[in-house]
C-alpha positions in Angstrom: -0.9 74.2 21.7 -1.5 77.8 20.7 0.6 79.6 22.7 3.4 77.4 20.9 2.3 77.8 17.6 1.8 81.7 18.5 5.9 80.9 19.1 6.5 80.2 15.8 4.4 82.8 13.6 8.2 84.5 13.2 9.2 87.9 12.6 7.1 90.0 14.8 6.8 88.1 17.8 10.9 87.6 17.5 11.1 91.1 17.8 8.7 91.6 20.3 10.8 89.4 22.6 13.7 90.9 22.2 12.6 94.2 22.3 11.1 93.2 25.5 14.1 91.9 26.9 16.4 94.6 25.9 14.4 97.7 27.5 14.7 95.5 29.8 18.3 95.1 30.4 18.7 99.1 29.2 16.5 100.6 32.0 18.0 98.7 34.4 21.6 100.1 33.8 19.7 103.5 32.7 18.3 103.4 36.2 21.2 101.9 38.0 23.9 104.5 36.5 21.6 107.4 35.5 22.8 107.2 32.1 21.5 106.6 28.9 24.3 104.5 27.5 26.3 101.8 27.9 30.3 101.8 27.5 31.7 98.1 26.8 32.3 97.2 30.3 28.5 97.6 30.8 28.2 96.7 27.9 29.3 93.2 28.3 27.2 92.9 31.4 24.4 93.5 29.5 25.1 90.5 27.0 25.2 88.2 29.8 22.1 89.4 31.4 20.1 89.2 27.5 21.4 85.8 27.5 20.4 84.8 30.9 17.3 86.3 29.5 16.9 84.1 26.3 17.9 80.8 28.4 15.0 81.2 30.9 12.1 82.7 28.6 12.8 80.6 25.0 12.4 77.3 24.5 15.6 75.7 23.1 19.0 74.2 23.9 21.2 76.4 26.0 22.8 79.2 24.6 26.6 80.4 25.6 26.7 84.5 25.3 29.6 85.7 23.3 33.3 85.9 23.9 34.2 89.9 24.6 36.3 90.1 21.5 32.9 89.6 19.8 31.3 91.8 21.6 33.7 94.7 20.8 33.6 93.8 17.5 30.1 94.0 16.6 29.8 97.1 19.4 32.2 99.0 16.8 29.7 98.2 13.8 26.5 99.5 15.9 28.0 102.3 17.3 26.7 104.6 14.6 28.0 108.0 15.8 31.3 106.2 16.7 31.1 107.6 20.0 32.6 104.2 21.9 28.9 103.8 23.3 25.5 102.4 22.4 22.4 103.9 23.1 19.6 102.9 23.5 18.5 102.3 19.8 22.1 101.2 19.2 22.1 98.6 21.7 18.4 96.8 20.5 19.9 96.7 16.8 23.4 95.5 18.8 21.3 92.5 20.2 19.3 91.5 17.3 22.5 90.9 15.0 23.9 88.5 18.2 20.9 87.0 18.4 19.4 86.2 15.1 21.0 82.6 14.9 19.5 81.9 18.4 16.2 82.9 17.0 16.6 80.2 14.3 17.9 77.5 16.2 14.8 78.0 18.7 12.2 78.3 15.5 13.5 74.8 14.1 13.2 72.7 16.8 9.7 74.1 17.5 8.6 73.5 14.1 10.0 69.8 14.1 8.4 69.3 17.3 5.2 70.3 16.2 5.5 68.0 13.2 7.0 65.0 14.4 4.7 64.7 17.8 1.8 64.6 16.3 2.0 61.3 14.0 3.9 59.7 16.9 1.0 60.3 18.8 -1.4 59.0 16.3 1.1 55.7 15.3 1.1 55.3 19.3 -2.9 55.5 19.8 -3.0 52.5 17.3 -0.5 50.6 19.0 -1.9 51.1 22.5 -5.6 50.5 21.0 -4.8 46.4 21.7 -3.4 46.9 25.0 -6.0 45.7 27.3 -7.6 47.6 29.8 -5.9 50.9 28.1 -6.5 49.9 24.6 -10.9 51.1 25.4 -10.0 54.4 26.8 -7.4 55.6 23.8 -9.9 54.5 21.4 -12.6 57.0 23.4 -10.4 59.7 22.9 -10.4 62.2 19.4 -7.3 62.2 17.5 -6.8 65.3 17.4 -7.2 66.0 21.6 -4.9 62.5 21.8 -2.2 64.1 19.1 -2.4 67.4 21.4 -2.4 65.9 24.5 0.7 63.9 23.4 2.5 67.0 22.1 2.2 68.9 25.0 3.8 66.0 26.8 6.8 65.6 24.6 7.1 69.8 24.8 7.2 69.7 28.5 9.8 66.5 28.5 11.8 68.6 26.2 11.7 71.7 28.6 12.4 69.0 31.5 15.6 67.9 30.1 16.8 71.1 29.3 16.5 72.1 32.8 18.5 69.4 33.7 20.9 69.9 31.4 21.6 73.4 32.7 
């Protein structure tokens, strides 16, 4: 349970993700070209491997990378000495401003998890209380380790149908 609320405290750990993921995605083409740029073509590339990147490590729906008239688009506005590449700096500002709705979308349903799954868990330990035979062992255990227990459970059905979905 903290590791998910640690998920939602916002700004910084947002951009410790994604700073994360795009030295990431730089060094690699740094160390597979040998250069410290990227031109649209690897540019592109990179997108797709960010996004591969935020589907496997964040906890959300799917997201779809950009189309590569996008990409060029907001590759122009990054490109601060209008040069035709990013560097490094350049890129990790390029990726926040694709990302920051993805960010969002990720933060809401986290936060409606967390609110909703607890009082179903706590309307559902009063309505299997007079279920025999499992009605004596949900009384035994705390609310709070029952709403807990019961959030972790709706979390990991959520991450189970998004795997499927994919």
């Amino acid at each position: 349970m903290g590791q998910i609320l640690e998920k939602i405290q916002g700004k910084q750990w947002r951009e410790r993700q994604m700073r994360k993921i795009t030295d990431k995605v730089f060094d690699r083409f740094k160390d597979e070209t040998g250069k410290a740029y990227l031109k649209f073509e690897d540019l592109y590339i990179a997108v797709l491997l960010v996004y591969n990147d935020i589907n496997k490590h964040l906890p959300g729906p799917h997201f779809d990378p950009p189309s590569k008239e996008e990409v060029r688009a907001l590759m122009q506005e990054c490109d601060m000495n209008l040069d035709g590449e990013l560097d490094h700096e350049e890129f990790v500002k390029f990726v926040k401003r694709l990302t920051k709705d993805t960010f969002i979308i990720v933060s809401q349903g986290l936060i409606i998890t967390l609110a909703v799954a607890p009082t179903v868990a706590l309307l559902t330990k009063r309505t299997t209380e007079g279920v025999p035979g499992v009605g004596k062992v949900v009384q035994k255990i705390p609310n709070a380790v029952y709403a807990s227990l019961v959030t972790l459970a709706i979390v990991m059905f959520q991450k189970a149908a998004e795997a499927k979905a994919i």
